[in-house]
N, C-alpha and C positions, 0 to 999 in steps of 0.2 A: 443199290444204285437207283437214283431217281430215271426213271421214264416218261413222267411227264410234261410238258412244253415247257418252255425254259421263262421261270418269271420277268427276262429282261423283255421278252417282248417279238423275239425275231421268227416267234413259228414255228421254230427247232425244237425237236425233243431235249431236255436236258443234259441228257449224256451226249447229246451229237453239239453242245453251245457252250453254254460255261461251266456246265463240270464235266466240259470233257478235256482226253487225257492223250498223251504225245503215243503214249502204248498204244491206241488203240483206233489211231490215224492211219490209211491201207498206205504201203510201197506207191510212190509216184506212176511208176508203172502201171497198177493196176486201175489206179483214177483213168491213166491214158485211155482205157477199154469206154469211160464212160463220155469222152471229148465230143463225138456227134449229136450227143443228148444234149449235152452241154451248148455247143452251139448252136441247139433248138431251142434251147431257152433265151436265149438271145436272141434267135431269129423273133421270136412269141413277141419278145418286148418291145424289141425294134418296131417291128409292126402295131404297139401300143396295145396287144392284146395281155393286158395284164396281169387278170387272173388265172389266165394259163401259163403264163410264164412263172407266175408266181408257182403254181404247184408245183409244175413240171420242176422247179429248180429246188422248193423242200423235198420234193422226191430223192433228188440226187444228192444234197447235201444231207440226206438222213443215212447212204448209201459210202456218200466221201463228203466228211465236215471242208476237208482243205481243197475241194473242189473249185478252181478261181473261179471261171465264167461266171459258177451259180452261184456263190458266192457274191459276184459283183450288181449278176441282176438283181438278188433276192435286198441287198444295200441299195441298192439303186430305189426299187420300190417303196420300202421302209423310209427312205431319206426321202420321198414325196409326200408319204404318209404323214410325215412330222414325226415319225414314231424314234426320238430324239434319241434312247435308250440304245434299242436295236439297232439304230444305222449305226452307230458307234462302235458296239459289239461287234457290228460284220466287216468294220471298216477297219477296226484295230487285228479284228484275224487275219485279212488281208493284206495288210502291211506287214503282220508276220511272217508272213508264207516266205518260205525259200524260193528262189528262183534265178533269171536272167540277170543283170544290174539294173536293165531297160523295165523288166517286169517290177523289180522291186522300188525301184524308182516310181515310177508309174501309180503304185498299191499305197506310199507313201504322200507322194502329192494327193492325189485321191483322199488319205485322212486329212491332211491339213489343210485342202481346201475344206472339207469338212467343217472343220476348226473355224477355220477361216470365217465360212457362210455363219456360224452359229455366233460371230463373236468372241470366239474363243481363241484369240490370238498366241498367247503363252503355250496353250495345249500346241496349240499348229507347230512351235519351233520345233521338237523334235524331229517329227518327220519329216522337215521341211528337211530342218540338216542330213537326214538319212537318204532324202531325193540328191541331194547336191554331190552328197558324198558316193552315190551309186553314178552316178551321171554326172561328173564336172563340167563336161564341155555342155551339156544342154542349157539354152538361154532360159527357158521357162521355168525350171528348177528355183535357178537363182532370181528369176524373177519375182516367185512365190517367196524364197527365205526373205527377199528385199522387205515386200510388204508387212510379212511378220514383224521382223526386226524394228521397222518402222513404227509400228502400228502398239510395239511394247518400248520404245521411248530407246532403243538400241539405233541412236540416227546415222552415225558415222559408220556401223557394220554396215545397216541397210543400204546405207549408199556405195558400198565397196560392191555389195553385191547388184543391185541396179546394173551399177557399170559394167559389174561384170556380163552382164545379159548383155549388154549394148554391144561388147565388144563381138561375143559369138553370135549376133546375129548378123546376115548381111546386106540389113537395110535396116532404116531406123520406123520404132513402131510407138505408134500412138500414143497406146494404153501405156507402156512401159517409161516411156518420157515423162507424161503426165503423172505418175507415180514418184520417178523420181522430183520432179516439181516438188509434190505436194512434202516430200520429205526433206527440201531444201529450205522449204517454208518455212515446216516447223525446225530448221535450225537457223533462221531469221534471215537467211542468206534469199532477202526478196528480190533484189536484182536479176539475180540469177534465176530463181524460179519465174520471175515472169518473163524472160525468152525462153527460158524452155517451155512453158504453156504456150507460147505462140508459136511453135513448132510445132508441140503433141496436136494443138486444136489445128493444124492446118492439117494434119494428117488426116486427124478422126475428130472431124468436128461433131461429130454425134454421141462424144465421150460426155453423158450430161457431168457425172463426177468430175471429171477432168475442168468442165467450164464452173462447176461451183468454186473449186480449189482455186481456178484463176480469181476468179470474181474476188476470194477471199486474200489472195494477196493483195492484189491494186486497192481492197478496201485498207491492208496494212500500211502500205505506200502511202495513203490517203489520196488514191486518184477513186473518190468517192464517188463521180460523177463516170468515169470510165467502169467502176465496177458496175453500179446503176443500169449503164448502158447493157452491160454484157448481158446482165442476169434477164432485162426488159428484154433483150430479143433471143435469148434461149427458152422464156417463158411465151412469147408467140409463136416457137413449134412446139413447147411440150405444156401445156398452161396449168396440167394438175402433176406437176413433178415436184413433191414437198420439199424435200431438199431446195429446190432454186428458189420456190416458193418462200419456205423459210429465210433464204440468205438476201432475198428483196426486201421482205419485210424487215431487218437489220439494216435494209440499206435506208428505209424511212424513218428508222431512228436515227443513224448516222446522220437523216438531214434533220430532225429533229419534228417531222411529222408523224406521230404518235396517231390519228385518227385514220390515215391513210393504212396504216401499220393494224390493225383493227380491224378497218374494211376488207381486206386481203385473208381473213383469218375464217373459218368459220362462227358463225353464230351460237355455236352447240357446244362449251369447252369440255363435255362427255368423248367427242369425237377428236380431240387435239389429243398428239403424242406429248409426252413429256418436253422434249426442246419448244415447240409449238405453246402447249398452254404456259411456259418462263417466259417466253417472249409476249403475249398476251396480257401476263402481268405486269410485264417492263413497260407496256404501252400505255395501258390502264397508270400506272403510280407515273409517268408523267405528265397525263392529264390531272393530275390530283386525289382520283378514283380510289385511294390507300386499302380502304377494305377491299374492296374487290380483286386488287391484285395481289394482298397477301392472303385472301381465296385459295387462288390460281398459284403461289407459292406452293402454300401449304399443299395442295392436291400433286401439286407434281414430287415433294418427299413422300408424301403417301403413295404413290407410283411407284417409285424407286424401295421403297420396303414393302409392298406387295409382292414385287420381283425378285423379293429374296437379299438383298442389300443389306448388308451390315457393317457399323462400325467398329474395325474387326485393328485397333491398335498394337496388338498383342510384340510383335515383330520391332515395331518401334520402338516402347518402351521397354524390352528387353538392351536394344542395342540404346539407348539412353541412358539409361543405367549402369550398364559395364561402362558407356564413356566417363560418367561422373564420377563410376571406380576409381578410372584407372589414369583420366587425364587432369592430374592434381600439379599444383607448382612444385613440389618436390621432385617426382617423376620428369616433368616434363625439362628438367634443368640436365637430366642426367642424358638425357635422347639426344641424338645429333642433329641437326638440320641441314636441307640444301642447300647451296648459292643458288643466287638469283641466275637467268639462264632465258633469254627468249622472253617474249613478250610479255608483261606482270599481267597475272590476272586484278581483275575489281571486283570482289567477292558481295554481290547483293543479298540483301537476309529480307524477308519481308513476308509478312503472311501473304495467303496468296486473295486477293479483294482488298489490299494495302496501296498499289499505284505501281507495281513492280515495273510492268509495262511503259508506262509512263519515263519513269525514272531511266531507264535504259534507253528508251528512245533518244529523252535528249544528251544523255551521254555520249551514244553514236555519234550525236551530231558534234562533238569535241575532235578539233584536232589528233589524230594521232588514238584516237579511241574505235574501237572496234566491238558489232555486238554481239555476245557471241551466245547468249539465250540459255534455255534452262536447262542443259547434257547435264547429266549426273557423272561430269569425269571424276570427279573426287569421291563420291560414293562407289562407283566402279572401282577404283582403288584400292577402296577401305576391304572389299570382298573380295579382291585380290592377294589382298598382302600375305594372309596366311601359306598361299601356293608359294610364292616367292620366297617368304621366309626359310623354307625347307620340309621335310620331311619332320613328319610330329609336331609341328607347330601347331601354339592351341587359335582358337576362334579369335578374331580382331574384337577389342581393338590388343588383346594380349600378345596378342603375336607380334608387335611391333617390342617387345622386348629383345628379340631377336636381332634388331638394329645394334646393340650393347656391343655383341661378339662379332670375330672373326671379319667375315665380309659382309655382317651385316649393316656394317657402318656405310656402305654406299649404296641402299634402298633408298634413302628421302633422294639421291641423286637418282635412284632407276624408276624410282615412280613419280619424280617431279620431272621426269624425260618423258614419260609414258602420257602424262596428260598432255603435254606441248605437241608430244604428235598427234594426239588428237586435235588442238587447236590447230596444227598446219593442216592438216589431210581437209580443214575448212578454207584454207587460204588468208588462216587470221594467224600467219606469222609472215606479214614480210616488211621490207624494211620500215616501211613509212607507220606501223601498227605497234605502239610501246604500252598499250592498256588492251586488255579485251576484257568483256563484263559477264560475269559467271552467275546466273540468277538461280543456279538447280533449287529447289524444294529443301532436298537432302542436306545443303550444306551448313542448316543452323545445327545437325546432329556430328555434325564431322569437323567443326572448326577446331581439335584439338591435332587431327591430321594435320591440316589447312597451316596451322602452326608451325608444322613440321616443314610442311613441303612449303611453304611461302610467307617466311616468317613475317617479310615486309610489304606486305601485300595489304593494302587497304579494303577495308570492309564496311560497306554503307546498308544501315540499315531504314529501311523509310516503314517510319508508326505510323499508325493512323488511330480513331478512335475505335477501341473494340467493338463500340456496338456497330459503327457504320462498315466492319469488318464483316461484322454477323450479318449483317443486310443485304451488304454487296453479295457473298455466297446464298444465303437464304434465296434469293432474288434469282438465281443463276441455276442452271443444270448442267453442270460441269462437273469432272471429276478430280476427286483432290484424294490427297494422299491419305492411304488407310481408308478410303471411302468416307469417312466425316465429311462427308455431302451432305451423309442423307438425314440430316438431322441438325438445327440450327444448335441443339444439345453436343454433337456430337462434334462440330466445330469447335464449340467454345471450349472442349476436353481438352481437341487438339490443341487448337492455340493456346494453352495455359503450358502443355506440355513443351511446347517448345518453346514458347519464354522459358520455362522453368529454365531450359537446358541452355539458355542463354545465360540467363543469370549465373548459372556453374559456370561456367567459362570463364566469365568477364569476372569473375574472384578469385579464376585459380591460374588465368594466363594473361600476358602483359599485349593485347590486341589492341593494334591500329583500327581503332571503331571508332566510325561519325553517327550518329542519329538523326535524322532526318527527320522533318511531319508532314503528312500529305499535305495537311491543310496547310501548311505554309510555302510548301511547294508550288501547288496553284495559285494563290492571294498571289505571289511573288516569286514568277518560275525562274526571273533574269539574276536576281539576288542570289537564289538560292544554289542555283548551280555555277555563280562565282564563288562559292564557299565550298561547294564539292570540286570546282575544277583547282581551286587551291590546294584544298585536301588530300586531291592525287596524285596534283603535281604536273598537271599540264601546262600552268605559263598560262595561260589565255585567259580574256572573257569571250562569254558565248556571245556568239552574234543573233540575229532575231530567230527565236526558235521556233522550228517548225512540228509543232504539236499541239492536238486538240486537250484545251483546256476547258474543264467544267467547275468554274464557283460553287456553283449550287451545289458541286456533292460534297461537298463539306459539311457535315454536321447533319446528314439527310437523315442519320436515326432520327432525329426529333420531330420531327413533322410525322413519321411511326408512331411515336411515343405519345402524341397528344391526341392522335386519331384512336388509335389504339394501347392504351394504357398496358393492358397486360402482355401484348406481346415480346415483351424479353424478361418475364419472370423467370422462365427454366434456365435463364443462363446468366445470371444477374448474379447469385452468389458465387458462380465460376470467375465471373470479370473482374468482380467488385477491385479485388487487390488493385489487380493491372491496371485500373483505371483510377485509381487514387496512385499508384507511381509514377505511370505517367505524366500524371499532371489535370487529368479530362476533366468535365463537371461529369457527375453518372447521369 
């Protein structure tokens, strides 16, 4: 058996860290003898004296590995240290440990805020859920699952649990408000997130998060001049807080001051984080500047794959594949489908630097239409179905064979029910609401679902030109699906792949599909959405639509392309097809 300190990092001998063993952990009891030692290491740390606490506590946990106090101090230290390994190690022993509900609660939040502070949101849900489930009634618990859930694109749990904090606590709290805002945001519901921001900020006006998240709705609202406002006087008490810093200088592009947007910036782009130097380059390529800011492009993908990033498709086109299996016109005639039921979804397809935003905006603005943003209710579905199916059902999309028999014939009804309460638990089913608009990523892989559960259900797709696709992202540090961020290469994969899986669809099933073109959309935004409001069946023309339109980006690859010739060679044999079917010049 090894003796020696344990390669993760924590100080511990081996046999007392990760190879050690439940055998040779002492009776609870016998730790109890070592408790005043224990909360002498505690007292050491409290007092900031660290490297006495530090020892004093490898002392005891050489002595009892399942020691909590020392245990917590010797995590505590390591999580200051950065020693990113080790806090993990002593963090995940500690949520181990048997105990109290209050203790294990406690051991639990502890790693996922962990999680949490590293970024590591996915990692955080388990314990998050092991906090809620030892301690239901604690507001803080569900506080934390809130923000997980949130923060992994789970908008409607996150907000069941929000609320549910709100309800156990008894009085309303800042941070927590402000949270739930920001998660109202991101399910378009701005109205509503901006009183609750002017709630949270009267609470705890020093929530600088809290006043960014504002700033960032009223910029969606387009009270551009109101966000301006907010961000100018959160930045004359904190004037080097990068975040508000960053969301001002969006607010000078919003006004279309590009040199102001620059001045606010450092001079040094060795010192700019990744959001910072995209923005830098957005400001730069509207003064004209083209090499400079696909510079500052290019350094921010090299950022993101220094950090480990990778275009990791794998998961997708697995589940691609089986759909192209398995959802053929043969099959799909023998499947049952649901009645219509509750408000029709508007199913949008569109890469994502295609105008999705856009599109939806002035949708909302249609009578009777509702927005209802990018929730993956139809993908959550698809990875449902097999539990639903029964016992031994294989992996989706196979397990929808199971609809064939017995009572599997009213599944397209249990799960074309399952999403609509998701749309109500939003408030986007009541009466005056007959469209709500479904934008998820997910659903160019799952329209043969989509088929099932919404047979009549109109699907608008808005093209644009591949390259001005690749630009828009290129240009951007955002995160997209499978991570094909990080590489203007690794877009153009994606987006091939998910035409491809368009093109199967549209020859093996009978879809209510419109095509759209950005660029015909802005030249002629009045036109064009009286041919989508025909198309869906709303009765109306739009009235004067309230959205920021840009001519200019139409066709902006090219003003790239003459400055810089070669930059879209690596993805040019990937395009080429799509961009002769479409109709584009390349």
């Amino acid at each position: 058996m090894k003796t020696g300190l344990c390669p993760c990092g924590t100080g511990l001998r081996q046999i007392r860290c990760c190879g050690l063993t439940a055998s040779s952990l002492p009776e609870p009891d016998n730790t109890a003898l070592l408790d005043t030692q224990a909360q002498e290491a505690v007292r050491r740390f409290n007092a900031k004296h660290y490297a006495d606490a530090q020892a004093l506590a490898l002392q005891l946990l050489d002595l009892a590995p399942n020691l909590r106090p020392a245990l917590r101090v010797l995590f505590e230290i390591r999580k200051a240290q950065n020693r990113r390994e080790a806090a993990e190690v002593l963090a995940r022993r500690l949520a181990a440990l048997p105990g109290t509900p209050v203790q294990r609660a406690a051991a639990n939040m502890q790693l996922a805020r962990y999680f949490i502070g590293q970024g590591g949101y996915a990692d955080a849900q388990e314990p998050a859920e092991r906090a809620v489930i030892a301690t239901p009634g604690d507001a803080t618990a569900h506080h934390v699952l809130g923000v997980v859930l949130t923060e992994t694109g789970r908008l409607i749990t996150g907000e069941r649990h929000y609320r549910r904090a709100i309800a156990l606590l008894p009085q309303e709290d800042g941070m927590l408000l402000a949270n739930l805002a920001w998660n109202l945001k991101l399910q378009g519901r701005l109205e509503q997130a901006a009183r609750l921001y002017e709630t949270a900020l009267m609470l705890r006006g020093d929530n600088r998060r809290g006043i960014g998240g504002y700033a960032q709705v009223e910029f969606a609202r387009f009270n551009t001049e109101k966000a301006i406002a907010t961000l100018d006087a959160a930045l004359a008490s904190w004037p080097n807080d990068r975040t508000l810093r960053l969301l001002r200088i969006y607010g000078d592009l919003h006004s279309g001051d590009a040199e102001s947007a620059l001045t606010r910036l450092d001079d040094t782009p060795g010192k700019l984080l990744s959001a910072e130097r995209a923005v830098r380059g957005q400001a730069l390529a509207r003064l004209g500047r083209l090499a400079e800011a696909v510079s500052d492009y290019a350094a921010v993908k090299k950022m993101r794959e220094n950090a480990g990033l990778r275009y990791a498709p794998a998961e997708i086109i697995k589940t691609a594949e089986a759909c192209k299996a398995y959802f053929t016109s043969e099959r799909m005639l023998a499947l049952p489908r649901a009645e219509p039921a509750g408000p029709q979804p508007v199913f949008l397809l569109g890469f994502a630097g295609s105008g999705l935003s856009l599109l939806e905006q002035c949708l909302a603005q249609l009578p009777g239409v509702a927005m209802g943003g990018n929730i993956s209710s139809v993908a959550d579905l698809a990875a449902l179905m097999p539990s639903l199916a029964g016992p031994g059902a294989p992996p989706y999309p196979d397990a929808l064979d199971h609809m064939l028999v017995g009572e599997g014939w009213d599944l397209p009804e249990e799960l074309r029910a399952r999403y609509q309460q998701a749309k109500s638990a939003r408030g986007l089913a009541g009466a005056e609401i007959c469209l709500v608009t479904d934008r998820a990523p997910a659903n160019i892989w799952h329209l043969g679902l989509i088929k099932l559960l919404f047979p009549d259900a109109p699907i608008l797709h808005l093209l644009r030109h591949p390259l001005d696709i690749m630009l828009s992202n290129f240009s951007q540090d955002r995160k997209l699906e499978a991570d094909c961020h990080v590489s203007m290469q690794a877009t153009a994969k994606h987006y091939a792949l998910g035409m491809n899986m368009l093109k199967h669809y549209r020859s093996e099933l009978t879809l209510r599909y419109l095509p759209l073109r950005y660029e015909d959309l802005v030249q002629n935004i009045q036109g064009e959405m009286r041919r989508v409001a025909e198309f869906i069946g709303t009765d109306c023309t739009p009235a004067a639509l309230r959205v920021p339109i840009c001519i200019e980006s139409r066709y902006r690859h090219s003003a790239y392309q003459a400055a810089l010739p070669g930059l879209f060679d690596e993805v040019r044999e990937i395009l080429a097809p799509f961009i002769s079917e479409l109709g584009y010049a390349g």
